[in-house]
C-alpha positions as CSV (number, residue, x, y, z in Angstrom):
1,X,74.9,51.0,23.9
2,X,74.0,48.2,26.8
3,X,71.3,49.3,28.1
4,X,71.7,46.6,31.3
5,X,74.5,48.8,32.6
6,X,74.5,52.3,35.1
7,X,74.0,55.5,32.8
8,X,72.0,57.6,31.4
9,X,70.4,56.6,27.7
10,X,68.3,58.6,25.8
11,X,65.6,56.1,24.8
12,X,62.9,57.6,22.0
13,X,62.8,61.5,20.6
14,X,60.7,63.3,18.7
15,X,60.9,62.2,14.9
16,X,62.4,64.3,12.7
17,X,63.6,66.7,15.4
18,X,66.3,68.1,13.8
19,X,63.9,69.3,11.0
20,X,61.3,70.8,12.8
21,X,63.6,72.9,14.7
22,X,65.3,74.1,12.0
23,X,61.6,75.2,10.3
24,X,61.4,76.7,13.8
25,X,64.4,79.2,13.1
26,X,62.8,79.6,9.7
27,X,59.1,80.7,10.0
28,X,59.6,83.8,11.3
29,X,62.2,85.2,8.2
30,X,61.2,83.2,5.5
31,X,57.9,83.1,2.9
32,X,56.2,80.1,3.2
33,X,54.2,78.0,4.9
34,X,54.9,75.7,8.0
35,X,54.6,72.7,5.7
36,X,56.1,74.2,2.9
37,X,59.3,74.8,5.0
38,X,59.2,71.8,6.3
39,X,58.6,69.7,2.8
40,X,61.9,72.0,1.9
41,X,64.1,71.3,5.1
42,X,65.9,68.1,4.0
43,X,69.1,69.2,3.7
44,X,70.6,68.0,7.4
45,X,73.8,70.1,7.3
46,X,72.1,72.8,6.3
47,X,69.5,72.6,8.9
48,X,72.5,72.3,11.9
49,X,74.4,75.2,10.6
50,X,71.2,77.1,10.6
51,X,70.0,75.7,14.2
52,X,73.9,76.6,15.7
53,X,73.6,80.7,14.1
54,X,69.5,81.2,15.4
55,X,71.0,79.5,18.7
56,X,73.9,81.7,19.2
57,X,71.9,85.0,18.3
58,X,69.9,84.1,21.7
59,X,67.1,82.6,20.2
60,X,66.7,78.7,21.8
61,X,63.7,78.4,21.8
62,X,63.5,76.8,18.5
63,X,65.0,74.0,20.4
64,X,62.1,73.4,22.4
65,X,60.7,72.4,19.6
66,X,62.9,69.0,19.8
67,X,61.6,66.4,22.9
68,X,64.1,63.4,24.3
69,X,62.6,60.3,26.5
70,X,65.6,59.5,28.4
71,X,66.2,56.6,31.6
72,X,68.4,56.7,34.2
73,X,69.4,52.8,34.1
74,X,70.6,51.9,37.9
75,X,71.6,55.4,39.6
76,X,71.7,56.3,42.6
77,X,68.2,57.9,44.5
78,X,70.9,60.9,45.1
79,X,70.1,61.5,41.3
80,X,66.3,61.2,41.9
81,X,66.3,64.5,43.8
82,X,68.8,66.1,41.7
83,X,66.9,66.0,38.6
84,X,63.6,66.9,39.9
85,X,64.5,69.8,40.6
86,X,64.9,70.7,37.0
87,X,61.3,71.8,37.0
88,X,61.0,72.1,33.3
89,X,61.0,68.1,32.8
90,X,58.9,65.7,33.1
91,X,59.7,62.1,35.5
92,X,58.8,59.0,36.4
93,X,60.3,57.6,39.2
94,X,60.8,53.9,40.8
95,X,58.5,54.2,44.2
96,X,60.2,53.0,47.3
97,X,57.2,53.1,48.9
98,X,55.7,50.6,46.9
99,X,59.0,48.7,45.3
100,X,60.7,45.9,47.9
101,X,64.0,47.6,47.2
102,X,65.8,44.4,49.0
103,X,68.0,43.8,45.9
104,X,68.3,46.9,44.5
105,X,72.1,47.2,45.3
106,X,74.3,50.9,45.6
107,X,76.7,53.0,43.7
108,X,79.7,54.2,45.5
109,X,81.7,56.4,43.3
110,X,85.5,56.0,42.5
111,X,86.1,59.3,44.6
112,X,86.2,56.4,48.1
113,X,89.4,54.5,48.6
114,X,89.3,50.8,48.3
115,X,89.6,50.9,52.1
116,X,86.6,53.3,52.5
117,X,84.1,51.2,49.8
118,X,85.4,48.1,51.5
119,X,84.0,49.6,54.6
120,X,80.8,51.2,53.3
121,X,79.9,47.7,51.1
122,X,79.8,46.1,54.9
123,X,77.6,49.1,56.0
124,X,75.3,49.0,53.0
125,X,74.8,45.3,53.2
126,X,73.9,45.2,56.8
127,X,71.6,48.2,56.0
128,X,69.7,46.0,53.8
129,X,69.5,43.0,56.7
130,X,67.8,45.4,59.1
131,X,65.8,46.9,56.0
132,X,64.6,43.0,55.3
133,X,64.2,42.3,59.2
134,X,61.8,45.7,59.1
135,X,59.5,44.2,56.3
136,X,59.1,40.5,57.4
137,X,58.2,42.4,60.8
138,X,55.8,44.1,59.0
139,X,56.9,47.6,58.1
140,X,55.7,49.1,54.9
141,X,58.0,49.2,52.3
142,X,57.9,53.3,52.6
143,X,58.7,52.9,56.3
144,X,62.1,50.7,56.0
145,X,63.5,52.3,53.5
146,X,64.3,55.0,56.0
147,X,67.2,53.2,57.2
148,X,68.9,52.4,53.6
149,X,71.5,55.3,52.9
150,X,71.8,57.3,49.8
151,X,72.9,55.5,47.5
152,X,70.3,52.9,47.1
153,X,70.3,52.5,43.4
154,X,67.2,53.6,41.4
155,X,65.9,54.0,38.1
156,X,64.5,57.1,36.4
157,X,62.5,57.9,33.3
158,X,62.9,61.9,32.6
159,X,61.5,63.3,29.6
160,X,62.4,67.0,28.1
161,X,62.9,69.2,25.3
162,X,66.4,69.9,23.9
163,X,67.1,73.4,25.5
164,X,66.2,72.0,29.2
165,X,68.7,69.0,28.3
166,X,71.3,71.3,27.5
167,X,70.7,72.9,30.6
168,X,70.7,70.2,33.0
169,X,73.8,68.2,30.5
170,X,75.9,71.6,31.2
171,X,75.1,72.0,34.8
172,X,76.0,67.9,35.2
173,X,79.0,68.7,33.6
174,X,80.7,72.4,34.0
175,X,77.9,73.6,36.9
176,X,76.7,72.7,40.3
177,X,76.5,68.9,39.6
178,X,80.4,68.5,38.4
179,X,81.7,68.1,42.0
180,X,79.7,65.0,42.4
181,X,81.4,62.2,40.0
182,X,78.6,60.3,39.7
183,X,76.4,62.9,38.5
184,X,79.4,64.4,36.2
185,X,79.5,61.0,34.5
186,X,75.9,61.0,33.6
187,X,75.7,64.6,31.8
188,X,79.2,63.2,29.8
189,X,76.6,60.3,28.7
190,X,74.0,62.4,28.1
191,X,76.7,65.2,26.2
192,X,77.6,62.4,23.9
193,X,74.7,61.7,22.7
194,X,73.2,64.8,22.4
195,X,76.2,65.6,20.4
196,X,75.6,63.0,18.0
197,X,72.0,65.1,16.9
198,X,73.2,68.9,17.7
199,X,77.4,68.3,17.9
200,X,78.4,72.0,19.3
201,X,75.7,73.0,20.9
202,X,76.4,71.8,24.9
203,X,80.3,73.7,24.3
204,X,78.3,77.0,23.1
205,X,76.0,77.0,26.3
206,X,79.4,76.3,28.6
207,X,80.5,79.4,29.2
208,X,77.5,80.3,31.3
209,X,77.9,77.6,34.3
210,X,80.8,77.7,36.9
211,X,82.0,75.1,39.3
212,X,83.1,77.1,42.2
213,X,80.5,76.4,45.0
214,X,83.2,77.9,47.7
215,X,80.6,80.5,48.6
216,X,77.5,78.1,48.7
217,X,79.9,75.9,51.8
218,X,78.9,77.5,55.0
219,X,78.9,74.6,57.2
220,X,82.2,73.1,59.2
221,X,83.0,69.4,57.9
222,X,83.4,67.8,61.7
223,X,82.2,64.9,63.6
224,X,78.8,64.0,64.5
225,X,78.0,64.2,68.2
226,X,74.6,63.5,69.9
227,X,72.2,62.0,68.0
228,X,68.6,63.5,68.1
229,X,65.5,61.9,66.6
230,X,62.7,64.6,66.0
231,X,59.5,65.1,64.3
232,X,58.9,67.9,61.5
233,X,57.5,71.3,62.0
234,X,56.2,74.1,59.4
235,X,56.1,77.8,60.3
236,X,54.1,80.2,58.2
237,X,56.7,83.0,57.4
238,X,55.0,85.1,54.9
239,X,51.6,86.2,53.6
240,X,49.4,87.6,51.2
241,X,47.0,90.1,53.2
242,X,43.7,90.7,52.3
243,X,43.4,87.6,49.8
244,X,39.6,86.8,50.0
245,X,39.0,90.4,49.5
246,X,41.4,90.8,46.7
247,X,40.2,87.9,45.0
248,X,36.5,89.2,44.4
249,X,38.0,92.5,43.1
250,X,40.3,90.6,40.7
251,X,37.0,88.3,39.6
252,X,35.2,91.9,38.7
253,X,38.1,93.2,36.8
254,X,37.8,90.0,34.6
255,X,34.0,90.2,34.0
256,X,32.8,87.9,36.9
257,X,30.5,89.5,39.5
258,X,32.4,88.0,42.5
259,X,35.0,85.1,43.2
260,X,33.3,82.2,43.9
261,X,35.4,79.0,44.3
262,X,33.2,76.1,43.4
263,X,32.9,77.8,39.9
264,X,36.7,78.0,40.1
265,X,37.2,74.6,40.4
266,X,36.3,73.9,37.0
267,X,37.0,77.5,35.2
268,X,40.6,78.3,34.5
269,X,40.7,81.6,34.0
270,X,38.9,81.9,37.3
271,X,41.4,79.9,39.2
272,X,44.2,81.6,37.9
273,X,43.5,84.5,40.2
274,X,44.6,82.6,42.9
275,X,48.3,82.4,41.3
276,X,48.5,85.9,42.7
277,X,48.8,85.2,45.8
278,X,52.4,83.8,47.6
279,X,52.9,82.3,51.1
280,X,55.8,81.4,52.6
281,X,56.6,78.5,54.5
282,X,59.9,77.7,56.7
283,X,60.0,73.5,57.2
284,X,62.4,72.2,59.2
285,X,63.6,68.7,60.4
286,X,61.8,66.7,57.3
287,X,63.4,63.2,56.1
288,X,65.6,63.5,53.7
289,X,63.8,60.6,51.8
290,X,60.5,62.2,51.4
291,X,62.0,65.3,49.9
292,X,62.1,64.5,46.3
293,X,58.1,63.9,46.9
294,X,57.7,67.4,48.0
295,X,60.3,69.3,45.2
296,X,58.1,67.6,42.6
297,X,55.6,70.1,42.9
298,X,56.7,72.5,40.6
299,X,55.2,76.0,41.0
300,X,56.9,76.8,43.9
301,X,60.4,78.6,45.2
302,X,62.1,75.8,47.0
303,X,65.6,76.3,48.7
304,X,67.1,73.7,50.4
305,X,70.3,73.1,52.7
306,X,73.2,72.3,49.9
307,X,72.9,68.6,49.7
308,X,76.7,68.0,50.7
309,X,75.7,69.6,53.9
310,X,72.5,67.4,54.7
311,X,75.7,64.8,55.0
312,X,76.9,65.9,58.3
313,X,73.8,66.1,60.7
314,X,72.9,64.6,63.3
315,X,69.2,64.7,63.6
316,X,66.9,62.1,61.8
317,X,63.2,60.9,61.3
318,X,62.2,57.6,62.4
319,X,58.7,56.2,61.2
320,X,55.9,55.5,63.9
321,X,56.2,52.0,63.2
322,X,59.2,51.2,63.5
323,X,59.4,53.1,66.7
324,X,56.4,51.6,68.6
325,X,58.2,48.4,68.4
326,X,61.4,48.4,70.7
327,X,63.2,45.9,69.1
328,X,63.0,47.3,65.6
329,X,63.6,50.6,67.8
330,X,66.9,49.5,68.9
331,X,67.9,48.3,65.4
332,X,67.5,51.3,63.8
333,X,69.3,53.2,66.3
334,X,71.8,50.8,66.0
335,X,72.1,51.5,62.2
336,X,71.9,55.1,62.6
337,X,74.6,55.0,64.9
338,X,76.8,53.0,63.3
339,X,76.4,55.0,60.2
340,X,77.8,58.4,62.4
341,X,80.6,56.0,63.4
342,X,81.7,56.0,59.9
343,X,80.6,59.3,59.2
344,X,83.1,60.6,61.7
345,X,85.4,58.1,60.3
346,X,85.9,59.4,57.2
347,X,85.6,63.2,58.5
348,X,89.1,62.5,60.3
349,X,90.1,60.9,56.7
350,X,89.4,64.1,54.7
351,X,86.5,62.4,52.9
352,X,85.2,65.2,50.4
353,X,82.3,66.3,51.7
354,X,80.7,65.8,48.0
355,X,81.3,62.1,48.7
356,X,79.5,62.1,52.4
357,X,75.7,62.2,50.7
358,X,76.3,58.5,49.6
359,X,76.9,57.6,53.6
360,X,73.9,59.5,54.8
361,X,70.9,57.8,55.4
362,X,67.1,58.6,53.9
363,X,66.3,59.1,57.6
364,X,68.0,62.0,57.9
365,X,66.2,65.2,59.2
366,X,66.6,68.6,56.2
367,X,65.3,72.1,57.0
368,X,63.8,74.1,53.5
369,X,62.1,77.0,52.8
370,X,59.4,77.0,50.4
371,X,57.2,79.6,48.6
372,X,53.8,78.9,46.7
373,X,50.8,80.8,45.5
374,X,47.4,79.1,46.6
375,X,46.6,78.0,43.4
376,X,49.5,75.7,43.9
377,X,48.6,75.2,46.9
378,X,45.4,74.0,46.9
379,X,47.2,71.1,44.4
380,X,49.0,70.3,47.5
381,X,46.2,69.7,49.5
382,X,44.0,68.0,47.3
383,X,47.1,65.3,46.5
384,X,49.3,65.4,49.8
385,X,46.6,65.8,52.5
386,X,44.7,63.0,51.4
387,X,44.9,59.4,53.9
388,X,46.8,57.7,50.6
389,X,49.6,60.2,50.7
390,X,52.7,59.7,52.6
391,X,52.6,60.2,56.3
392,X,54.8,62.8,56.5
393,X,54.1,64.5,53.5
394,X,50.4,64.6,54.8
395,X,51.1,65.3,58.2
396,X,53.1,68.9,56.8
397,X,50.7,68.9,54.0
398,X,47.6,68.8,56.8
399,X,49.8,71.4,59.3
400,X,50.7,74.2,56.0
401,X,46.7,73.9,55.4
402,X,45.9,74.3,59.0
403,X,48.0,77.4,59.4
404,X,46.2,78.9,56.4
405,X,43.3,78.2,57.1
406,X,43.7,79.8,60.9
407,X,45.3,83.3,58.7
408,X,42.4,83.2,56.5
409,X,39.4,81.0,57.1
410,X,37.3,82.7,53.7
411,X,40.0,82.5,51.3
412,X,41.2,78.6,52.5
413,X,37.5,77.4,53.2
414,X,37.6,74.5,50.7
415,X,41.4,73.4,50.8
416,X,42.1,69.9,51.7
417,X,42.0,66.3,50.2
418,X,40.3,65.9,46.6
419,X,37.3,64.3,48.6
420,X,36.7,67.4,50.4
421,X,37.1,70.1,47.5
422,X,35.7,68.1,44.9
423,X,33.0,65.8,46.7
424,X,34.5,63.1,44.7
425,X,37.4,60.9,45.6
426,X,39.3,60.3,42.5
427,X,41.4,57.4,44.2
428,X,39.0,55.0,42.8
429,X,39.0,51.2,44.4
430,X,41.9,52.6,46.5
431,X,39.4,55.1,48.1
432,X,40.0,55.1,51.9
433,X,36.1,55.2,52.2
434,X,36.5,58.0,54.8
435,X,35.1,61.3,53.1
436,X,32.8,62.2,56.0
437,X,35.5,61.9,58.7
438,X,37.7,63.8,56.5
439,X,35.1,66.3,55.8
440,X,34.5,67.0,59.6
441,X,38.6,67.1,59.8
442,X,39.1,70.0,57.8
443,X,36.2,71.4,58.5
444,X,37.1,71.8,62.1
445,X,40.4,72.5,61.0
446,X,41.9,75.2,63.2
């Protein structure tokens, strides 16, 4: 396997894997001890032919029991906010917003004519001059990208157990993903090697996962018109009522005299209490780009526009500082609107639209709706409001917080950066040095 090429490669597993799931289908029916089992599962056949019967009685958790390291060698950032939504994994992800992607290069997949790549390769390339011209100007790195479309090639580490990897193998492959070729490929990489440790198992999950997204397509494929550059906003949809209340009746029922957040902070089976209570959040016009930084958080209900139909709007997100400057200004608009141009091009050609997200730019503006319980919420704060997060993750970070804290002063009194929760800034030499402005921020918060 040449690792140098675009694919998918599982890198490392857990030693003996096969083994120590099979013990895992074992321990429950059989005398013995774990070790003893073990010591006596060496028999590899035997072990797979007992794995495929506990599997297909509905038992997979055994699987779990099995854990793959695997890279994503040169894909496309398209796949970065595919995967993450797998919550049950783990990832490590290339950062454009620290990475000079200059030479990263794109995928285009073999769905395009050789017309329509000979077109986009122009497109792409000059993408990449104004994306250079933005950082010799002296744009971040996190800033330019937002002209680069989306499929800027990337590189992924993702690490999970054996029954997630089924999963997200038979979604890439017979589910949601199979429309998208270059996402199809991957899971048939990913298929054959798994096969090669559990051969069977991906066909016996199959049946489960359908291709037909006909309902999920609610939007008309046509032309871009007006373009509109806008500016995020968050609306607070949805509730808990009562919380601080609740929350000190909850603390009694678990032996506590009262909630009290500073003990909290450090107790677990304190803080948990706050995992009772949901709020609801409708987001709309956010950059497409900065999504995947927001769908890593993974205790939360996210729902998203389908991502074939983020290909067709009009609307996008341009960064402060490229803004402020008019010539930078002008070449970004530029871009953007040379980018619709062939947009609409390829609209009037019958372009699937599951090919359109590889023309669509990170600046593109997304609506979601998210729901998270304030436990998970006060993560958010204490990571996304902070002055090293993104701007506009902190900016809707800052706004969700401020909305709480307006419903429910009491129960969000100590939400915001790390600094202000913990007294502490856990950034380190990166500190911002700040902690009494940003204490006065959210204190005043309203």
């Amino acid at each position: 396997m040449k690792y140098n090429e675009t694919g998918a490669f599982i890198l490392s597993e857990t030693k003996n894997g096969e083994r120590i799931v099979s013990c895992g289908g074992r321990i429950s029916t059989r005398p013995g001890s774990a070790v003893e089992l073990y010591k006596k599962a060496t028999d590899k056949e035997k072990n797979l032919n007992l794995i495929k019967k506990v599997v297909s009685s509905g038992h997979k958790t055994v699987l779990e029991h099995h854990y793959f390291n695997i890279a994503f060698n040169n894909v496309s950032i398209f796949i970065e906010q595919y995967l993450i939504e797998f919550r049950l994994a783990s990832y490590t992800i290339k950062s454009g917003r620290y990475v000079n992607f200059s030479k990263a290069g794109f995928n285009l997949p073999n769905g395009f004519s050789e017309e329509q790549k000979t077109v986009l390769k122009k497109h792409y390339k000059n993408m990449f001059k104004i994306y250079d011209k933005f950082v010799q100007a002296g744009v971040p790195v996190e800033d330019a990208r937002f002209v680069l479309p989306y499929g800027l090639k990337t590189n992924i580490y993702m690490s999970l157990n054996a029954r997630e990897l089924i999963h997200v193998i038979c979604t890439m492959i017979y589910g949601r993903g199979s429309h998208y070729e270059e996402i199809k490929s991957l899971g048939l990489q990913l298929k054959e090697q798994f096969d090669e440790r559990y051969p069977g198992l991906v066909e016996a999950s199959a049946s489960g996962y359908t291709s037909d997204l006909s309902n999920a397509i609610t939007a008309n494929f046509e032309k871009c018109k007006d373009i509109e550059y806008v500016r995020h906003t968050a609306t607070l949809v949805q509730s808990a009522e009562n919380a601080s209340e609740k929350l000190d009746e909850y603390a009694r029922f678990c032996g506590y005299q009262k909630f009290d957040f500073k003990t909290a902070l450090h107790d677990d089976k304190l803080s948990k209490m706050l995992e009772h209570f949901n709020y609801t959040f409708k987001v709309e016009n956010f950059a497409l780009i900065i999504l995947k930084h927001y769908t890593r958080h993974r205790m939360q209900a996210l729902s998203t526009e389908p991502i074939f139909v983020m290909a067709g709007k009009n609307k996008f997100v341009m960064p402060d500082s490229i803004a402020e400057n008019a010539e930078l200004k002008a070449d970004f608009e530029r871009a953007i609107k040379e980018n619709r141009k062939i947009y609409n091009k390829f609209v009037e050609q019958n372009v699937s639209p599951y090919l359109m997200i590889y023309v669509t730019p990170h600046a593109t503006a997304i609506d979601f709706v998210t729901t998270l319980n304030a436990r998970e919420l006060l993560h958010i704060a204490n990571l996304r409001t902070c002055n090293r997060a993104q701007w506009e993750i902190r900016n809707l970070a800052t706004e969700m917080i401020r909305q709480l804290k307006k419903l429910d002063r009491e129960m969000f009194k100590m939400y915001g950066p790390s600094c202000y929760t913990f007294g502490v800034c856990p950034e380190g030499r990166l500190c911002c040095g700040k902690q009494a402005e940003m204490k006065q921020k959210f204190d005043t918060l309203e």
